[in-house]
C-alpha positions as CSV (number, residue, x, y, z in Angstrom):
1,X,12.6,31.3,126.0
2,X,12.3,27.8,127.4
3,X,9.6,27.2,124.5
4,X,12.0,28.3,122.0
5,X,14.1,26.0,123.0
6,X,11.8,23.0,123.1
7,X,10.8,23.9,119.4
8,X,14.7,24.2,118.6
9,X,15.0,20.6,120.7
10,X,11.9,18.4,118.2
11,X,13.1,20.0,115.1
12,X,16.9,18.4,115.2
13,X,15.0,15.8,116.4
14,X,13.1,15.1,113.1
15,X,16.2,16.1,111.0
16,X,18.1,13.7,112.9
17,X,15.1,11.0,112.6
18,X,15.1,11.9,108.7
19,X,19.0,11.8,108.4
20,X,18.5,8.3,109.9
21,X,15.9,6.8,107.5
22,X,17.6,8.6,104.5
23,X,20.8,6.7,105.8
24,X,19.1,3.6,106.4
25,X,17.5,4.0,102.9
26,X,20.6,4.4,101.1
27,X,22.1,1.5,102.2
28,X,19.4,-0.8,101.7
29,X,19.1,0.4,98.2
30,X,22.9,-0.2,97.7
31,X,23.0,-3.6,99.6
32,X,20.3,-4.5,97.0
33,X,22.0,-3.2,94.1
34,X,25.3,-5.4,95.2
35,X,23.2,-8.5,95.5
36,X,21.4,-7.9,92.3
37,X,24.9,-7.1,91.0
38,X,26.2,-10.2,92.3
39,X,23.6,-12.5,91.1
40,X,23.7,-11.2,87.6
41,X,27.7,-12.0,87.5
42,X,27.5,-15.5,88.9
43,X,24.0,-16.1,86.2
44,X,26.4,-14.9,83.2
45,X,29.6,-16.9,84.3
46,X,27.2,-20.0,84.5
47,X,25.8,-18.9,81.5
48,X,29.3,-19.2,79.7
49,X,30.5,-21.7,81.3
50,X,27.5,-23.8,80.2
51,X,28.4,-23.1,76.7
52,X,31.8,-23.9,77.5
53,X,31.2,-27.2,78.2
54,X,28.2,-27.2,75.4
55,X,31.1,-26.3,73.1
56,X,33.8,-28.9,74.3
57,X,31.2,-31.3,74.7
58,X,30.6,-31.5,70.8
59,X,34.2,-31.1,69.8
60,X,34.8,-34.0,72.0
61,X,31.7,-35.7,70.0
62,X,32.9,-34.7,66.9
63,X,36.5,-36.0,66.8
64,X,35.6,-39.2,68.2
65,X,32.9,-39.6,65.2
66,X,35.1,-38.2,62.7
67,X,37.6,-41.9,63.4
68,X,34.5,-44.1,64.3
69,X,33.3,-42.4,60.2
70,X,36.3,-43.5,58.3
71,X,36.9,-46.7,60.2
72,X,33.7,-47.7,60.0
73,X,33.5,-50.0,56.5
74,X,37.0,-51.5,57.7
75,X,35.5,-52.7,60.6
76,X,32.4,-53.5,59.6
77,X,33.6,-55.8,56.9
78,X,36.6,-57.5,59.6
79,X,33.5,-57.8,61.9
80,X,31.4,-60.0,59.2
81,X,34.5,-61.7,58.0
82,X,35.1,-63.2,61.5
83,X,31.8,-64.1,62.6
84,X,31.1,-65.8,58.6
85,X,33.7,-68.1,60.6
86,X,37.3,-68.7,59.9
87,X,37.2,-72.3,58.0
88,X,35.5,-71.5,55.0
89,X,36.4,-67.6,55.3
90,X,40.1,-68.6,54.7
91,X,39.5,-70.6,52.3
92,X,37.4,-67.8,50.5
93,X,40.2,-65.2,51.2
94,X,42.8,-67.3,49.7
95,X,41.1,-68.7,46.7
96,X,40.7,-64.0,46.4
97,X,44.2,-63.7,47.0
98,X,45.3,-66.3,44.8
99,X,43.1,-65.3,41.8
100,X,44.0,-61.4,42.3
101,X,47.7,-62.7,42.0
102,X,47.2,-64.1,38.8
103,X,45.7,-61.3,37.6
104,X,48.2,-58.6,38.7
105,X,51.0,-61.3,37.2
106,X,48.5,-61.4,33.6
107,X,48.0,-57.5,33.5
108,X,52.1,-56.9,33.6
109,X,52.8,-59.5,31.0
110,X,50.2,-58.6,28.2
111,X,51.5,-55.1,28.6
112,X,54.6,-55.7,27.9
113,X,53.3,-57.5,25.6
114,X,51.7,-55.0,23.4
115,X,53.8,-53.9,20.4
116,X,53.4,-50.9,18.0
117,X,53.0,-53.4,14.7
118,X,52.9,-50.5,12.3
119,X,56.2,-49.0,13.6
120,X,57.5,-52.3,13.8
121,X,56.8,-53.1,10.0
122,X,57.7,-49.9,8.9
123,X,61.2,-50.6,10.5
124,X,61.5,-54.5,9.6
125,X,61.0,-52.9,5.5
126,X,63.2,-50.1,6.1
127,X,65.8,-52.6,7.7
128,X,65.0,-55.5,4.6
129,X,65.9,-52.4,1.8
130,X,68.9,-51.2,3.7
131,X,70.8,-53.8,5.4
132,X,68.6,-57.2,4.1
133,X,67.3,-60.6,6.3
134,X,70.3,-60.0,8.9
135,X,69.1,-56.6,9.5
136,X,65.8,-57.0,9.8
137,X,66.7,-60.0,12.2
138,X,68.5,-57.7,14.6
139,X,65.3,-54.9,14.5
140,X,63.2,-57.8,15.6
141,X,65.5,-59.2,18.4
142,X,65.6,-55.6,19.8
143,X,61.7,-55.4,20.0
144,X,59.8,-57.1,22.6
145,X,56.8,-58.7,22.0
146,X,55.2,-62.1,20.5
147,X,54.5,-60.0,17.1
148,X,58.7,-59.2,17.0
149,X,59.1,-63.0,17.8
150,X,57.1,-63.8,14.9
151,X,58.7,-61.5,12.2
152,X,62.0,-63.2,13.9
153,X,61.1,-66.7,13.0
154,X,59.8,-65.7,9.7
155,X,63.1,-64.3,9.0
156,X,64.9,-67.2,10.1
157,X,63.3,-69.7,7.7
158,X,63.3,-66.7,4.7
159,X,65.9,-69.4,3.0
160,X,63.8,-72.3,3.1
161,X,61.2,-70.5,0.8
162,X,58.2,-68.8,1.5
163,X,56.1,-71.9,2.3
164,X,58.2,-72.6,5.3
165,X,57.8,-69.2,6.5
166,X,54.4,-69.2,6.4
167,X,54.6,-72.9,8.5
168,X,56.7,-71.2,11.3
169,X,54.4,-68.1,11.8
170,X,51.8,-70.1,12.5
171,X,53.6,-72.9,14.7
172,X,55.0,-69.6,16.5
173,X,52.0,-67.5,16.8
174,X,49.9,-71.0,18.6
175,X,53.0,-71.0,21.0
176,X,52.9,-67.2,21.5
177,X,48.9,-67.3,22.0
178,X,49.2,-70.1,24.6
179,X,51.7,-67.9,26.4
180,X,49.4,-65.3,26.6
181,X,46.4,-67.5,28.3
182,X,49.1,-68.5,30.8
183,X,47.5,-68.7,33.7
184,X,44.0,-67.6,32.8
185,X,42.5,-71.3,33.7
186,X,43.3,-70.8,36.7
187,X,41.7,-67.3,37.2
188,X,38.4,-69.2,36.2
189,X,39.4,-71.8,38.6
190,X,38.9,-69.3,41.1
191,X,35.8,-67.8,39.9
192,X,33.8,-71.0,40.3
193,X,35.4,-71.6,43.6
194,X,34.8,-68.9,45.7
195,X,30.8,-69.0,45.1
196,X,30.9,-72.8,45.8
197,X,32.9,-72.2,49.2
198,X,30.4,-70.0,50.2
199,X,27.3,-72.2,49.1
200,X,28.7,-74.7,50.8
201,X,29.4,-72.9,54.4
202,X,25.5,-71.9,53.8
203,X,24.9,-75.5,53.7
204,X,26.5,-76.3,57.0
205,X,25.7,-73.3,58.5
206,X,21.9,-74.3,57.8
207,X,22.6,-77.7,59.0
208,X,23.7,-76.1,62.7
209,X,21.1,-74.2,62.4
210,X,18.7,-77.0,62.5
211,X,20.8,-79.5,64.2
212,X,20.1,-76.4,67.2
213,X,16.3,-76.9,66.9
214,X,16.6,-80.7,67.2
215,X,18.4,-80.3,70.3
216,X,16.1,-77.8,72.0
217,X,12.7,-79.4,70.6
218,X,11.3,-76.0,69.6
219,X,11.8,-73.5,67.0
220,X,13.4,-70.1,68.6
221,X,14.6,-67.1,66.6
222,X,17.8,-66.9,68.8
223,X,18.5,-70.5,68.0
224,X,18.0,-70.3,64.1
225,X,19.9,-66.9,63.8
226,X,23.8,-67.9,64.1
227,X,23.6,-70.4,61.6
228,X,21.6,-68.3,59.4
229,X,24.0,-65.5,59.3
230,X,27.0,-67.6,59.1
231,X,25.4,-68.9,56.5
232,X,24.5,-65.8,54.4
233,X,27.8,-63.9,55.3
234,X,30.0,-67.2,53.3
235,X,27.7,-66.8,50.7
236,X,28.4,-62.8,50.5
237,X,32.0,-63.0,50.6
238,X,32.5,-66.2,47.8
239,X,30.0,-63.8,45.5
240,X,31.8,-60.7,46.4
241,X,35.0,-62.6,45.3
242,X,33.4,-63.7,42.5
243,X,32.6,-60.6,40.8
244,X,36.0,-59.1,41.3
245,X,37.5,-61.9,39.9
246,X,35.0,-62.2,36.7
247,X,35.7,-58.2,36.6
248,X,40.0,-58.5,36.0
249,X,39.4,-61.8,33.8
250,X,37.0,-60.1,31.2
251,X,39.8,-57.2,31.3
252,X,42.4,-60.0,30.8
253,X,40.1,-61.8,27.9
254,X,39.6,-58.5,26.0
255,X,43.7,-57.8,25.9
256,X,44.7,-60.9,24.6
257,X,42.3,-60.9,21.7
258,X,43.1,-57.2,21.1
259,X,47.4,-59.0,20.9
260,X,46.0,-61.8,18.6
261,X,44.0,-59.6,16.7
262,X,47.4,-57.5,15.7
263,X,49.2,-60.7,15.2
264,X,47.6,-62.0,12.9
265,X,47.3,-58.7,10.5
266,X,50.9,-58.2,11.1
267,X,51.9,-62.1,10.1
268,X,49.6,-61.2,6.6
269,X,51.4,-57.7,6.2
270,X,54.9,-59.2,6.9
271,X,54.7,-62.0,4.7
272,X,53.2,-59.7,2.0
273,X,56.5,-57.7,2.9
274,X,58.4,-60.8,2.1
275,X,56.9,-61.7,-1.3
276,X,57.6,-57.9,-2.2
277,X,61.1,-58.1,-1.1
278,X,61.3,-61.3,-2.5
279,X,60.5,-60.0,-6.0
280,X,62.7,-57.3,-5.9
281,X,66.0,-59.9,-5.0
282,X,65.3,-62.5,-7.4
């Protein structure tokens, strides 16, 4: 009996000592499973936090490039324009303004300028047939234009024959062309100014330049550079006006000869106009 109890006695033993490890075991396994847990949460939220910041980062970079982009010629060319230095500069920028003035000023007038000469004949001979010299005066005072200032005058010496007609057309049309170059001189004026500024800031600016290596006694690149590049940036702006300058007076050039051009075939068709209506009243 008493052995029956001892076996009873080492085999809850055991169980118990299994139990134990099982236990023991068990939560090892789970403790190690929370950890692993746990580490694989806090590596993803670094993870996307990362790319957070990744993401905000280059938002950040991209909007202030997208400014920096579009401002970027602006200040560029204020940058050059200030360190070309502001003496010769301003006189550059004025002798631009000045001569982009004239041109604006040039452009409006010989638009206004331009007439329709065939509607305009066909309405002075329409006028001449139906309502004679007095009505054909009044189409031409309601027209602008130098051509409707011509017929005008031309109408206004009809009695003094057609020689005298002929006389005034041209004494008119001289006046009318010299209205139209109003101003032009001056546009050229400009053209050859602006360069010349500029050539001539290169000039002192390579004067400094070596006036610098005098002082020091010895030829440095640091030295020599300033005056160099305020040298070349006068020289870039004067050309740069230049060319936009040359650019609007060409345009202006080519309009007034296309308006001289149609004044002088309208003086020959109006005068023809004359003879004809001449003939028919006499």
């Amino acid at each position: 009996m008493k052995k029956a109890l001892s076996l009873l006695a080492i085999v809850a033993l055991s169980l118990g000592t299994v139990n134990a490890y099982a236990q023991e075991d068990t939560a090892s396994t789970e403790v190690v499973d929370s950890t692993a847990t746990e580490s694989m949460d806090s590596a993803a939220a670094a993870v996307d936090s990362a790319a957070t910041e990744t993401e905000e980062v280059a938002e950040e970079a991209a909007t202030e490039e997208a400014p920096a982009a579009e401002q970027s010629f602006t200040q560029i060319l204020k940058e050059k324009f200030i360190q070309g230095g502001a003496f010769f500069m301003s006189f550059v920028l004025l002798a631009l303004v000045l001569g982009l003035a004239l041109v604006i000023e040039r452009i409006i007038y010989l638009t206004f300028a331009q007439t329709n000469t065939t509607k305009l004949l066909n309405e002075v001979e329409g006028a001449l047939n139906n309502g004679g010299i007095d009505a054909a005066k009044e189409v031409c005072r309601n027209t602008r234009g130098p051509v409707a200032t011509i017929f005008y005058e031309g109408l206004d010496h009809y009695d003094e024959g057609l020689d005298m007609v002929d006389k005034s057309i041209m004494s008119v049309g001289s006046v009318e062309n010299g209205k139209l170059e109003k101003g032009v001189s001056w546009i050229s004026l400009f053209i050859a100014l602006a360069p010349m500024l500029g050539f001539m800031g290169t000039v002192i600016g390579m004067i400094g330049a070596f006036d610098a290596i005098e002082a020091a006694g010895d030829i440095n690149p640091s030295l020599v550079a300033g005056g160099i590049k305020v040298a070349l940036l006068t020289t870039v702006f004067g050309l740069i006006t230049a060319i936009i300058l040359q650019i609007f007076y060409n345009l202006i050039v080519a309009m007034i000869d296309g308006i001289v051009i149609k004044m002088e075939d309208a003086s020959i068709s109006f005068l023809d106009l004359l003879v004809e209506y001449k003939k028919k009243n006499s």
